[in-house]
C-alpha positions in Angstrom: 0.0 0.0 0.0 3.0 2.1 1.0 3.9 1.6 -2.5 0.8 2.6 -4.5 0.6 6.2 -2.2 4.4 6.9 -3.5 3.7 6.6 -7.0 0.3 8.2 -6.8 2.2 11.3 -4.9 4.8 11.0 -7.6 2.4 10.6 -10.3 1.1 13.9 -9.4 4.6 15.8 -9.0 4.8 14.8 -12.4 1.8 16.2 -13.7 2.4 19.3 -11.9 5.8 19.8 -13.4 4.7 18.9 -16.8 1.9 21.9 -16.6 4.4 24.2 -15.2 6.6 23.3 -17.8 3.8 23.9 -20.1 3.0 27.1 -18.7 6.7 27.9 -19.0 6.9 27.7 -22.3 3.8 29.6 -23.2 4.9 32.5 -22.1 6.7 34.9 -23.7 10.2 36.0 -23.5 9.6 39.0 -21.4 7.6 37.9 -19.2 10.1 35.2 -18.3 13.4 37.0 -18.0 10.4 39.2 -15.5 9.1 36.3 -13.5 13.1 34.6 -13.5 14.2 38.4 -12.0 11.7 38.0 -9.3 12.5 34.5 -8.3 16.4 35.4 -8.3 15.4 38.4 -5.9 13.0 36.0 -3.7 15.7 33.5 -3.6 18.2 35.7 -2.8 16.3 37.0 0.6 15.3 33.4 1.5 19.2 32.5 1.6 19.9 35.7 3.7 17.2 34.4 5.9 17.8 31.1 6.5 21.8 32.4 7.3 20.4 35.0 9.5 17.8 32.1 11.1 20.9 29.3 11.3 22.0 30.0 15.1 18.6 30.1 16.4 17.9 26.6 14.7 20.6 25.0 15.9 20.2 25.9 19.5 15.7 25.5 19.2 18.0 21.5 18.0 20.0 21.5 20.6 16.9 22.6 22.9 15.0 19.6 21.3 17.3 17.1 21.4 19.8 17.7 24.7 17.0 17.9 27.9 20.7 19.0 29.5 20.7 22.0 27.6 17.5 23.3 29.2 18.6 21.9 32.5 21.4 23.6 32.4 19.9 26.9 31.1 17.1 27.1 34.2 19.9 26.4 36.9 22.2 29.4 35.0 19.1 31.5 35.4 18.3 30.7 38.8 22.1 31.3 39.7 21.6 34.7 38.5 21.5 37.8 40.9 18.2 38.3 39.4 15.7 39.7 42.7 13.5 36.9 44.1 10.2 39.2 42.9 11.6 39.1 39.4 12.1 34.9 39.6 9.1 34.4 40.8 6.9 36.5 38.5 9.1 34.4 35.6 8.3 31.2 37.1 12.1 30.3 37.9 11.7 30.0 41.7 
């Protein structure tokens, strides 16, 4: 069964890229060099954010994946000089 969903799933990726491709080459010259300058510029910002975005995954990993690593974040917070009103109202005493 696993089997039949794969091809129908790649059975329809197929047909989709076969109408794109259709589409593709209905269209003019102009309006592809257009839509190819707005996908370089929309690709371009998605590499700048997942770069910008890296750090924070690996560490949400980390968080995910290590329970140490949240251990060992609570008892640096608790070992801060941080006033007990301030804890509390966090949730870290």
């Amino acid at each position: 069964m696993d089997s039949q969903t794969a091809k129908d799933k790649n059975g329809i990726i197929s047909k989709a890229n076969i109408n794109l491709q259709d589409l593709w080459s209905n269209l003019s010259e102009k309006q592809q060099s257009i839509l190819k300058k707005i996908w370089s510029i929309l690709t371009y910002k998605w590499q700048w954010q997942i770069i910008l975005n890296a750090p924070f995954l690996v560490i949400w990993a980390l968080d995910q994946t290590i329970p140490a690593v949240h251990t060992f974040d609570m008892q640096l917070i608790s070992s801060l000089p941080i006033p007990t009103i301030i804890k509390t109202y966090l949730g870290f005493s």
